[in-house]
N, CA, C and O atoms as a GROMACS GRO file, in nm:
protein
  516
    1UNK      N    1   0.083  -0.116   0.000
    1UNK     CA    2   0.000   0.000   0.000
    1UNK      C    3   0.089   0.124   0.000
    1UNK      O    4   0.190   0.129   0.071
    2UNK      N    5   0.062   0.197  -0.058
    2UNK     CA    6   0.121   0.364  -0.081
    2UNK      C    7   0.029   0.456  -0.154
    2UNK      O    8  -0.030   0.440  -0.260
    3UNK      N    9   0.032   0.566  -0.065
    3UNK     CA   10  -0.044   0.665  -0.061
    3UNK      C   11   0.061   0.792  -0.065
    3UNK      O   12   0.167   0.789  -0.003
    4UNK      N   13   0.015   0.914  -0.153
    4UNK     CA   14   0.057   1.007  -0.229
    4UNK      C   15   0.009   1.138  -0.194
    4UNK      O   16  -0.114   1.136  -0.191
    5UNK      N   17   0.057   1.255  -0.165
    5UNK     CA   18   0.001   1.369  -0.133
    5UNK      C   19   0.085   1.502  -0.177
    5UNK      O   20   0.155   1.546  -0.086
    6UNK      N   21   0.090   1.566  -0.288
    6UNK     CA   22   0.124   1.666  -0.321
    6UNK      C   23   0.108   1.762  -0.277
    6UNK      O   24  -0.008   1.791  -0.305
    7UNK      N   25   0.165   1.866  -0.201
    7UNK     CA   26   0.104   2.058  -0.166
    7UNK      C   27   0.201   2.164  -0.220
    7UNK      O   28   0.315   2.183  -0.177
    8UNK      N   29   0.139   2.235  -0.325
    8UNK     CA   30   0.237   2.344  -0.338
    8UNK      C   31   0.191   2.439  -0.258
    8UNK      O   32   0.068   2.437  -0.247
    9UNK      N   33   0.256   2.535  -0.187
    9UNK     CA   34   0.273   2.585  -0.082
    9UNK      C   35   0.337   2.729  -0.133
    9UNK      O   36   0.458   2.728  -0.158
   10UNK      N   37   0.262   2.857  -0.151
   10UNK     CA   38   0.357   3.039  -0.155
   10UNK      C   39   0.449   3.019  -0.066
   10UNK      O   40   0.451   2.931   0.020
   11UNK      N   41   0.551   3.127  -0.092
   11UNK     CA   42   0.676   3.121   0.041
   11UNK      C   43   0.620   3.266   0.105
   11UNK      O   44   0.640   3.384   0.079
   12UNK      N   45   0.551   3.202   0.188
   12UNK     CA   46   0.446   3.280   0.293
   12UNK      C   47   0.456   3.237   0.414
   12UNK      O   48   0.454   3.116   0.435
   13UNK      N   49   0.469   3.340   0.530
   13UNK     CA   50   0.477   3.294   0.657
   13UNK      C   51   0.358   3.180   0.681
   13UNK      O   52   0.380   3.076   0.744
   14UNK      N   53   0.242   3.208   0.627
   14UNK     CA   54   0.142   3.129   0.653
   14UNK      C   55   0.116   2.988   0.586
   14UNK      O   56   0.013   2.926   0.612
   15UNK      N   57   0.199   2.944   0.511
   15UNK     CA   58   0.229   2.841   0.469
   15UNK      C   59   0.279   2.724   0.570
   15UNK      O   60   0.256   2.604   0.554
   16UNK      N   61   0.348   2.778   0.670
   16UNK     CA   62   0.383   2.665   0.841
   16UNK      C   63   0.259   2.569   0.889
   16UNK      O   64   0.244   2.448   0.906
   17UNK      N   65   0.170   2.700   0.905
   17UNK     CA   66   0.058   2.663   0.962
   17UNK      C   67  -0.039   2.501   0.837
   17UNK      O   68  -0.093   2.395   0.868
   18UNK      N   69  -0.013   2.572   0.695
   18UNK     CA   70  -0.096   2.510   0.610
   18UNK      C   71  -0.047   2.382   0.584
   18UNK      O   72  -0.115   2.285   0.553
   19UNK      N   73   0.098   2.386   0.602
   19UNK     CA   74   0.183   2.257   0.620
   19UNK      C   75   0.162   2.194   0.724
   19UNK      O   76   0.191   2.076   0.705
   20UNK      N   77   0.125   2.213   0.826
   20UNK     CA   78   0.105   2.150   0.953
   20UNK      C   79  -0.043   2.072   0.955
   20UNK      O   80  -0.070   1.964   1.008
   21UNK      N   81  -0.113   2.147   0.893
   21UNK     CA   82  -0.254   2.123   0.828
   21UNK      C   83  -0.270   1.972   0.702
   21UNK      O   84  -0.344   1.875   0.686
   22UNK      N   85  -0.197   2.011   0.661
   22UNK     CA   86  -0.178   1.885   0.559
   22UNK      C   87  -0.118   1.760   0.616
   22UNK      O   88  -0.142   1.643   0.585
   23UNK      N   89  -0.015   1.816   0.725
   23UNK     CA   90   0.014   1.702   0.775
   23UNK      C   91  -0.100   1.627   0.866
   23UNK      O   92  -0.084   1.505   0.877
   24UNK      N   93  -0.199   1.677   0.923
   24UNK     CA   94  -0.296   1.597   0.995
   24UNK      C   95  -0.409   1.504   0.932
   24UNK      O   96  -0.513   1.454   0.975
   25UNK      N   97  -0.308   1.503   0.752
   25UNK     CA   98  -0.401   1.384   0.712
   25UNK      C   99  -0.351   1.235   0.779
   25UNK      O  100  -0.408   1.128   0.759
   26UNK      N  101  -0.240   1.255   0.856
   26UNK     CA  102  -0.184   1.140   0.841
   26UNK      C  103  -0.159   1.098   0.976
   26UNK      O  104  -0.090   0.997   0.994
   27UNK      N  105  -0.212   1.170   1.086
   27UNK     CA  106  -0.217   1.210   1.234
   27UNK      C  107  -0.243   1.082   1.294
   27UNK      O  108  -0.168   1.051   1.387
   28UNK      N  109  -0.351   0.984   1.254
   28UNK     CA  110  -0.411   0.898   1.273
   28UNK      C  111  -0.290   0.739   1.282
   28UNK      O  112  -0.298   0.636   1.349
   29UNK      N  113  -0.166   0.798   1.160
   29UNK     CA  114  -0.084   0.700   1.128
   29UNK      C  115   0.065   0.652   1.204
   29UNK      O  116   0.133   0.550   1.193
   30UNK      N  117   0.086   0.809   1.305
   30UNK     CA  118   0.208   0.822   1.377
   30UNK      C  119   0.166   0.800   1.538
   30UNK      O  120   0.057   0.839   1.578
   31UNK      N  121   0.247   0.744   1.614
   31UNK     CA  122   0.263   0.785   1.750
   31UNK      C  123   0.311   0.928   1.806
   31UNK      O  124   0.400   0.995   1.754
   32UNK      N  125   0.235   0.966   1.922
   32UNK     CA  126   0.179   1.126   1.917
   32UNK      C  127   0.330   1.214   1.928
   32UNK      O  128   0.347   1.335   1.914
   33UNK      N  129   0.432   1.104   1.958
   33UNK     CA  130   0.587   1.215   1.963
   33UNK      C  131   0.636   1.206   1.851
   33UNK      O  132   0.733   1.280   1.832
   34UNK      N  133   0.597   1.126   1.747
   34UNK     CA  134   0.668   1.133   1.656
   34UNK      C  135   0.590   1.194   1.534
   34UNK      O  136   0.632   1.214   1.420
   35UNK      N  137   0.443   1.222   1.596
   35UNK     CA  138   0.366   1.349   1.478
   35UNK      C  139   0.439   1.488   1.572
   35UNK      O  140   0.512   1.575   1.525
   36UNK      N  141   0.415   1.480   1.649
   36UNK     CA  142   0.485   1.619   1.694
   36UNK      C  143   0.580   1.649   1.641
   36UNK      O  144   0.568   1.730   1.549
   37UNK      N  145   0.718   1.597   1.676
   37UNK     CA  146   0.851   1.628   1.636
   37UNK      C  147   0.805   1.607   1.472
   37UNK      O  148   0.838   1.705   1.405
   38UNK      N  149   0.728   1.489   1.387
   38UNK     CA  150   0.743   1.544   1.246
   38UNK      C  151   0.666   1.714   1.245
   38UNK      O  152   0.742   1.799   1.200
   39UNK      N  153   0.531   1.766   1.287
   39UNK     CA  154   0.497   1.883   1.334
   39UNK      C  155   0.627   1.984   1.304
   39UNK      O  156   0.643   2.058   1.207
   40UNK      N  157   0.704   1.965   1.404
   40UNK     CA  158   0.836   2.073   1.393
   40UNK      C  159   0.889   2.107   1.301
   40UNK      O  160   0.896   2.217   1.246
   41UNK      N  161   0.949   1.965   1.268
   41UNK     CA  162   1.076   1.985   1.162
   41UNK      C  163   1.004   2.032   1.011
   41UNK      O  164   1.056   2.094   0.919
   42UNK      N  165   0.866   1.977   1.022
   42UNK     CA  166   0.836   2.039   0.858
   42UNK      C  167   0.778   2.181   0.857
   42UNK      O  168   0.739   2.237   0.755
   43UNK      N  169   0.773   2.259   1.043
   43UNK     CA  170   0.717   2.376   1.017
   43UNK      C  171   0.866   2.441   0.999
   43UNK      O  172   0.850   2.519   0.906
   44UNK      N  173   1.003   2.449   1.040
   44UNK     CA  174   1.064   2.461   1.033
   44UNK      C  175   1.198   2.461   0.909
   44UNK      O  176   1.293   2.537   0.891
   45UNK      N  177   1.153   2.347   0.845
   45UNK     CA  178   1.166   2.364   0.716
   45UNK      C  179   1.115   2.445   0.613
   45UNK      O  180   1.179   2.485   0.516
   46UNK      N  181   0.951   2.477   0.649
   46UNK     CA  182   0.956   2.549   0.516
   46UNK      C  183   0.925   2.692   0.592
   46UNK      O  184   0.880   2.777   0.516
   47UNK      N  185   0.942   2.738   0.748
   47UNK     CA  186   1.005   2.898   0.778
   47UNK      C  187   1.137   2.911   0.698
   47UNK      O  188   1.140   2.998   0.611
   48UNK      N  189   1.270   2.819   0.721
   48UNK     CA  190   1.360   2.830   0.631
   48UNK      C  191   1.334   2.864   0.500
   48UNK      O  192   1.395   2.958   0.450
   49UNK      N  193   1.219   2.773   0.409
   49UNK     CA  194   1.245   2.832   0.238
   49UNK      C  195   1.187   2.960   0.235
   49UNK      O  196   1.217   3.031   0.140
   50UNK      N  197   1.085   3.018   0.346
   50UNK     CA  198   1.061   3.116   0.316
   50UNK      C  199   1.122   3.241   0.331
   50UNK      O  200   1.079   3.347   0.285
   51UNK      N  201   1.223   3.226   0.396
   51UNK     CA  202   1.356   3.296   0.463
   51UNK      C  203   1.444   3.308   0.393
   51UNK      O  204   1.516   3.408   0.403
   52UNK      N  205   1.469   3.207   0.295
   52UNK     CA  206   1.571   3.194   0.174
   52UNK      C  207   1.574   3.325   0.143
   52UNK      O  208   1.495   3.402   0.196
   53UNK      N  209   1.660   3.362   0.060
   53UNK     CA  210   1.705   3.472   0.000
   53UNK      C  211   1.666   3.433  -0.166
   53UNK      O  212   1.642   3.522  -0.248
   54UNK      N  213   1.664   3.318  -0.192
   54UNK     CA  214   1.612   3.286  -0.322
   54UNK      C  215   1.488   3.277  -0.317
   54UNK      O  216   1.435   3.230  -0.418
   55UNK      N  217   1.405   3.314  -0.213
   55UNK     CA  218   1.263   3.305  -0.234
   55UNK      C  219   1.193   3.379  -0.344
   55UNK      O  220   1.261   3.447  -0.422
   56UNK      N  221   1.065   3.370  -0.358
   56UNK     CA  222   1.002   3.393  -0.471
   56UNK      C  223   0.885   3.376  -0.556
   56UNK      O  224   0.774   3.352  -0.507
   57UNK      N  225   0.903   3.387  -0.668
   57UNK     CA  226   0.724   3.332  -0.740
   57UNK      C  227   0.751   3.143  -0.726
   57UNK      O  228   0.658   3.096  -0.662
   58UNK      N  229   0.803   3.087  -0.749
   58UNK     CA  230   0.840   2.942  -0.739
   58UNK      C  231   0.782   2.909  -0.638
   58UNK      O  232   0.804   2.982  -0.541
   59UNK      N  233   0.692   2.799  -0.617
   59UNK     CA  234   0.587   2.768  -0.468
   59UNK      C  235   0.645   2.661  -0.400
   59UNK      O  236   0.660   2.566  -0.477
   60UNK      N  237   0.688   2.636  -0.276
   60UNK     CA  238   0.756   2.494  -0.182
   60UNK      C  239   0.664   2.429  -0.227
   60UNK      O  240   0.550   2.474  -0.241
   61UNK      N  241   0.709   2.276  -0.264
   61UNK     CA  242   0.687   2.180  -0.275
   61UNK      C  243   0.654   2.058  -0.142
   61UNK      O  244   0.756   2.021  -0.083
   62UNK      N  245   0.561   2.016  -0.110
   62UNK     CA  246   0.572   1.930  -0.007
   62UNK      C  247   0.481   1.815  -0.034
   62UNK      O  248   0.359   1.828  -0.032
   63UNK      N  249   0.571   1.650  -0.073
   63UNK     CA  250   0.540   1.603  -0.107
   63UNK      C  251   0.496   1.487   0.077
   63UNK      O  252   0.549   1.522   0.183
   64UNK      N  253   0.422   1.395   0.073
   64UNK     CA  254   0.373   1.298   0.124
   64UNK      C  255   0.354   1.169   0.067
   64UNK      O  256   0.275   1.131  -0.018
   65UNK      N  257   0.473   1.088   0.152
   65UNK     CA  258   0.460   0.932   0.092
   65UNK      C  259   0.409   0.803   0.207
   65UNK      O  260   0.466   0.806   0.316
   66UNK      N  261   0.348   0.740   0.194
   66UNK     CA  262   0.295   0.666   0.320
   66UNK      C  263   0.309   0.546   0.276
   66UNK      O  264   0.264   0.518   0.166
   67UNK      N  265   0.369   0.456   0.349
   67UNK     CA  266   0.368   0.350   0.305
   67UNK      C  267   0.340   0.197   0.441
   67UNK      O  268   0.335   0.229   0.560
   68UNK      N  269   0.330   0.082   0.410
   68UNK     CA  270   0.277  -0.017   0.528
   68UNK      C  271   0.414   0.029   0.676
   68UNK      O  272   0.375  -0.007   0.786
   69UNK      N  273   0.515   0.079   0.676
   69UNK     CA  274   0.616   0.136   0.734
   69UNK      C  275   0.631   0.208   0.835
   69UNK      O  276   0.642   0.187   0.956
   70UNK      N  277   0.628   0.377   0.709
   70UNK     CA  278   0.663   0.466   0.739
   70UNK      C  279   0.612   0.624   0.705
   70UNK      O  280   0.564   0.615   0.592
   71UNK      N  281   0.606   0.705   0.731
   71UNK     CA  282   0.575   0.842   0.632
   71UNK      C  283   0.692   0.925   0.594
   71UNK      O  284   0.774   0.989   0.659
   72UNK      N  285   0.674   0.904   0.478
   72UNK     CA  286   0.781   1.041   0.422
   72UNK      C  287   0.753   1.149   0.392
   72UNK      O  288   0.656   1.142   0.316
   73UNK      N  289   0.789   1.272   0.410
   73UNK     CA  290   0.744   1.421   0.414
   73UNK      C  291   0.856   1.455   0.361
   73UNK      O  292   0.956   1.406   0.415
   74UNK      N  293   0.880   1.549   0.242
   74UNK     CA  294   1.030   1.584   0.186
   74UNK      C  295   0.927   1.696   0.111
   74UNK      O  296   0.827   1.685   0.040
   75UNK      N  297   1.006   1.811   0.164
   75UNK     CA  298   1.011   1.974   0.175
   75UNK      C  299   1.117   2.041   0.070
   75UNK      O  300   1.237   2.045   0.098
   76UNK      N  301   1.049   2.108  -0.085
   76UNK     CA  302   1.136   2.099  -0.185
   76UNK      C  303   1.107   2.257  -0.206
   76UNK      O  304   1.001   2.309  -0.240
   77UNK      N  305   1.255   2.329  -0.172
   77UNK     CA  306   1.249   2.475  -0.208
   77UNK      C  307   1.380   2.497  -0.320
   77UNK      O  308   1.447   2.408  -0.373
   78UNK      N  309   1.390   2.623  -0.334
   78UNK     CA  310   1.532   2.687  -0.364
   78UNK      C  311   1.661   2.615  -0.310
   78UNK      O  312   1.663   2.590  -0.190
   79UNK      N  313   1.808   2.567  -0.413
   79UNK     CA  314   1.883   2.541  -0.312
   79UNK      C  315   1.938   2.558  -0.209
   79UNK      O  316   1.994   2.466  -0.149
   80UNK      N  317   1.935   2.712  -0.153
   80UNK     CA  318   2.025   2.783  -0.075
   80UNK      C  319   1.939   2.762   0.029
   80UNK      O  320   1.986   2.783   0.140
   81UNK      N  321   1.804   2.720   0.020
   81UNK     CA  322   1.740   2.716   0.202
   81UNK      C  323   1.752   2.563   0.255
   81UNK      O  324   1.660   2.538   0.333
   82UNK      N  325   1.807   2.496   0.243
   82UNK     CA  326   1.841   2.363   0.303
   82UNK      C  327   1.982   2.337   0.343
   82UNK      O  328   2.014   2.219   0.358
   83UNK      N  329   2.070   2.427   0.363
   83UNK     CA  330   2.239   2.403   0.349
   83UNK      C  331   2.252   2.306   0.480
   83UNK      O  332   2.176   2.322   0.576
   84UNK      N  333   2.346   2.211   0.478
   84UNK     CA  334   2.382   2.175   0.609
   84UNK      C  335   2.491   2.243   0.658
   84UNK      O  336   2.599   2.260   0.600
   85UNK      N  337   2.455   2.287   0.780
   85UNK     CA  338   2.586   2.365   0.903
   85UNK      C  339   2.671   2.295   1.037
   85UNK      O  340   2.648   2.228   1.138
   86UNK      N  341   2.769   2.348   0.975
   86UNK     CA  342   2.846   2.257   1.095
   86UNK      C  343   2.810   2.288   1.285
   86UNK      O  344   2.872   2.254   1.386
   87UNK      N  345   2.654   2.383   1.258
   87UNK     CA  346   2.669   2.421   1.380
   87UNK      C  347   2.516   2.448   1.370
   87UNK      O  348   2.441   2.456   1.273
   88UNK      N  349   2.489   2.463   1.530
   88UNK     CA  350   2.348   2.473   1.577
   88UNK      C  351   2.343   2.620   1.557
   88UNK      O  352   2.414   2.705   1.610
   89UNK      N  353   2.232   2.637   1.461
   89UNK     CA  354   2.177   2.799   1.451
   89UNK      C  355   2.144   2.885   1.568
   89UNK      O  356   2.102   2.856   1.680
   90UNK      N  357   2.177   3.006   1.507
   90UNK     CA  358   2.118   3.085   1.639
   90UNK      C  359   1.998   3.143   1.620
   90UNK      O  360   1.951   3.153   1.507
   91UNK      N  361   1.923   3.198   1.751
   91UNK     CA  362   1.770   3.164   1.734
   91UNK      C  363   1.764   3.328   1.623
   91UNK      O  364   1.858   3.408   1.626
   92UNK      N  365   1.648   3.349   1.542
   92UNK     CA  366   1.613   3.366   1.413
   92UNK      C  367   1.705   3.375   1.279
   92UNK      O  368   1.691   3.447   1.180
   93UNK      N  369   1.795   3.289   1.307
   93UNK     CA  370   1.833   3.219   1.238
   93UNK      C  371   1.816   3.141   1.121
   93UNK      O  372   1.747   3.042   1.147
   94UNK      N  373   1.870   3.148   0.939
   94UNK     CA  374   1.773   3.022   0.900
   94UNK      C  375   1.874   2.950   0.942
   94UNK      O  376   1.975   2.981   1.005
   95UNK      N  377   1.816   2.801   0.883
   95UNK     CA  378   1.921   2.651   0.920
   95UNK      C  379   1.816   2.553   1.007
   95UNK      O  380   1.802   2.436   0.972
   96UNK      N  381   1.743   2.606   1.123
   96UNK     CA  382   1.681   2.528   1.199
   96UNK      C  383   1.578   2.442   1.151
   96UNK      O  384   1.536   2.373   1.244
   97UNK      N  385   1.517   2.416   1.037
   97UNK     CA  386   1.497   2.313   0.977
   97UNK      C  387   1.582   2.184   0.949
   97UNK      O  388   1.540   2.076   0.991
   98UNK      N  389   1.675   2.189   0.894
   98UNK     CA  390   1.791   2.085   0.866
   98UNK      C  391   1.813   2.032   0.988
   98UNK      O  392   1.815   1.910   1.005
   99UNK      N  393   1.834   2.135   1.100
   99UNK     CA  394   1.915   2.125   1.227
   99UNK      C  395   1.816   1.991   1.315
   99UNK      O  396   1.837   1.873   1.340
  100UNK      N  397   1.705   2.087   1.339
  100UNK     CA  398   1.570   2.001   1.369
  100UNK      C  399   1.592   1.834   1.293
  100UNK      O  400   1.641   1.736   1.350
  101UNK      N  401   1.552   1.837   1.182
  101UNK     CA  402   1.569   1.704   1.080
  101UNK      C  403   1.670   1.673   1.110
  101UNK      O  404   1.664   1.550   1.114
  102UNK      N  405   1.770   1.705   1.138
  102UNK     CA  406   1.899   1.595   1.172
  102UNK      C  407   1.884   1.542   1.338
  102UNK      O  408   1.941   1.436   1.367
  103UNK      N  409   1.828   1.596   1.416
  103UNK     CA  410   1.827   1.555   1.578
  103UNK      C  411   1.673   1.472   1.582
  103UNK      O  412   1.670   1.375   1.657
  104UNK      N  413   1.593   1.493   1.533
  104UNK     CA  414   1.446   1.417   1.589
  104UNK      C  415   1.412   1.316   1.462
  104UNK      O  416   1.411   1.199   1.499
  105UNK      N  417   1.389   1.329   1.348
  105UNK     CA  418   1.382   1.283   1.219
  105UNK      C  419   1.450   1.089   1.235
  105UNK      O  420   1.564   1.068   1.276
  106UNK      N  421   1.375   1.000   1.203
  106UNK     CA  422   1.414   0.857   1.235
  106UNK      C  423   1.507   0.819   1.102
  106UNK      O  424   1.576   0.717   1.105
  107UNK      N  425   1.507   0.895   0.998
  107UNK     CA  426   1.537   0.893   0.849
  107UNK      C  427   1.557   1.014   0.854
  107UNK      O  428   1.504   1.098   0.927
  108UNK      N  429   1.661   1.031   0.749
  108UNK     CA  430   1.644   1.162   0.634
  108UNK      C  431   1.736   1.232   0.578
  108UNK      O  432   1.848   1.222   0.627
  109UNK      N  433   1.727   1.280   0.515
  109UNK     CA  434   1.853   1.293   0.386
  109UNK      C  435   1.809   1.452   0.323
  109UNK      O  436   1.716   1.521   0.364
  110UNK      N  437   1.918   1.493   0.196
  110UNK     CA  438   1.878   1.590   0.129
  110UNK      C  439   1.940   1.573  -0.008
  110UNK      O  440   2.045   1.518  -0.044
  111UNK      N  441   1.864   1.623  -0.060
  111UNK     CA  442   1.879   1.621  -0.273
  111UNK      C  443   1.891   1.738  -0.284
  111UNK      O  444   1.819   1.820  -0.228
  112UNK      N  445   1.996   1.765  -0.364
  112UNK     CA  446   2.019   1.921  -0.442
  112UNK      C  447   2.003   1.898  -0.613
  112UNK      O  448   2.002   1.781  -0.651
  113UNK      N  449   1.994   1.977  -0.689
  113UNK     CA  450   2.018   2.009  -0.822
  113UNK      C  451   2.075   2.121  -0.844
  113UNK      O  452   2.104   2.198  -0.753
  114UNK      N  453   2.097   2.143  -0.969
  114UNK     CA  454   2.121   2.319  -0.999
  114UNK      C  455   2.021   2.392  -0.939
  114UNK      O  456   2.062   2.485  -0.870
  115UNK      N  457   1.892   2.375  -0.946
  115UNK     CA  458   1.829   2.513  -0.936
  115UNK      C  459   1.732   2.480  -0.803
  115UNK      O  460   1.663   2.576  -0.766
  116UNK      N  461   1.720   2.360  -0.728
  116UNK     CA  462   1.619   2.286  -0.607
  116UNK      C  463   1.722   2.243  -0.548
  116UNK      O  464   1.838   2.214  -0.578
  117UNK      N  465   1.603   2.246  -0.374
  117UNK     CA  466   1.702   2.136  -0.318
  117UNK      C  467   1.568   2.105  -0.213
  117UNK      O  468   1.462   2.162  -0.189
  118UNK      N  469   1.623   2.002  -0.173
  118UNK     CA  470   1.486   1.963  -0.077
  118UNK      C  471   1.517   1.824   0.094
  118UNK      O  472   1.505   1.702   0.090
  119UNK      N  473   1.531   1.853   0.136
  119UNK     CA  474   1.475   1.793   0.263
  119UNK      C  475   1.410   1.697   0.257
  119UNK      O  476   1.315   1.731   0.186
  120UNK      N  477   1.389   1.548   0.297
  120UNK     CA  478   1.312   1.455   0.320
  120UNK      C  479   1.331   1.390   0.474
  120UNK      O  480   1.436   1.354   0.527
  121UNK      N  481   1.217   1.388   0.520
  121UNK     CA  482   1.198   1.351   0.675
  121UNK      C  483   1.112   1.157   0.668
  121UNK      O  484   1.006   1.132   0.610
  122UNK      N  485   1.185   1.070   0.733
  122UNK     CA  486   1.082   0.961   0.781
  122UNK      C  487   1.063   0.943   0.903
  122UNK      O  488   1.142   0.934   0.997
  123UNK      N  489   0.945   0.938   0.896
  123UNK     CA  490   0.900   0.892   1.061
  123UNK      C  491   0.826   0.694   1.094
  123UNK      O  492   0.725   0.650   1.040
  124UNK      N  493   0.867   0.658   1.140
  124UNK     CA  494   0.791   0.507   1.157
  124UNK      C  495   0.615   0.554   1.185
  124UNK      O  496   0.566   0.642   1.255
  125UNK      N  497   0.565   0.468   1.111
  125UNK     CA  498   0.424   0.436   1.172
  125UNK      C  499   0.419   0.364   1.309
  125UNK      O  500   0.497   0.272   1.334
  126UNK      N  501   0.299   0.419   1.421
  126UNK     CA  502   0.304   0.363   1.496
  126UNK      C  503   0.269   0.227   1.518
  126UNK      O  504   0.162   0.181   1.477
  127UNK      N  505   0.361   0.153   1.585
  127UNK     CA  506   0.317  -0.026   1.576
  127UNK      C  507   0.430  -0.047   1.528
  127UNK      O  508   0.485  -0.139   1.588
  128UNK      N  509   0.529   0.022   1.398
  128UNK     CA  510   0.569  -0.053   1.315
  128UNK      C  511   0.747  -0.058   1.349
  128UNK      O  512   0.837  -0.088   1.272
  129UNK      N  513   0.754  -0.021   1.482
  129UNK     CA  514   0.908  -0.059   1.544
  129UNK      C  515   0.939  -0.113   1.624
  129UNK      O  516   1.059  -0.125   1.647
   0.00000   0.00000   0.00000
């Protein structure tokens, strides 16, 4: 079984909230610390793309993959808002997306291209560890 969920998303402060929103299709599928902490890291991710300096008409991408497992959430902006840092940001700061995704996140990785780059978060379904 796999299930699919596309959101393009303005790079709008209010886009956190709408992301957080989309994520409660799937609320039902996580144990409650590990919808939370996913909660964080994907509001946090896309405060970062909207923070980018490459922000713009181009809309964040936030895709949703579900599978008998796990959920995947991978957060696709501009390259320059995902960088990894050798160091914990300071508070308003960007970075604290990545930062977040690297400390709570059970999975997760990042893809660049020339002109994207994007964030992917997994979280276990609950039951399934």
């Amino acid at each position: 079984m796999q299930e699919y969920l596309t959101v393009e998303l303005p790079a709008k402060p209010e886009s956190a909230e709408w992301a957080r929103e989309a994520l409660r299709e799937f609320r039902d599928r996580l144990e409650d610390d590990a919808f939370i902490d996913l909660q964080l890291v994907v509001s946090e991710l896309i405060a970062d793309a909207v923070r980018s300096e490459e922000k713009g008409s181009r809309p964040i991408v936030l895709r949703f993959e579900l599978n008998d497992r796990h959920l995947r959430v991978e957060v696709r902006d501009g390259a320059a808002a995902y960088e990894l840092r050798p160091r914990r940001p300071e508070l308003g700061e960007r970075g604290w997306g990545v930062y977040l995704t690297r400390v709570l996140a059970h999975h997760w990785g990042s893809l660049h291209d020339d002109s994207r780059g994007s964030v992917w978060v997994e979280m276990p379904l609950a039951g399934s560890t």
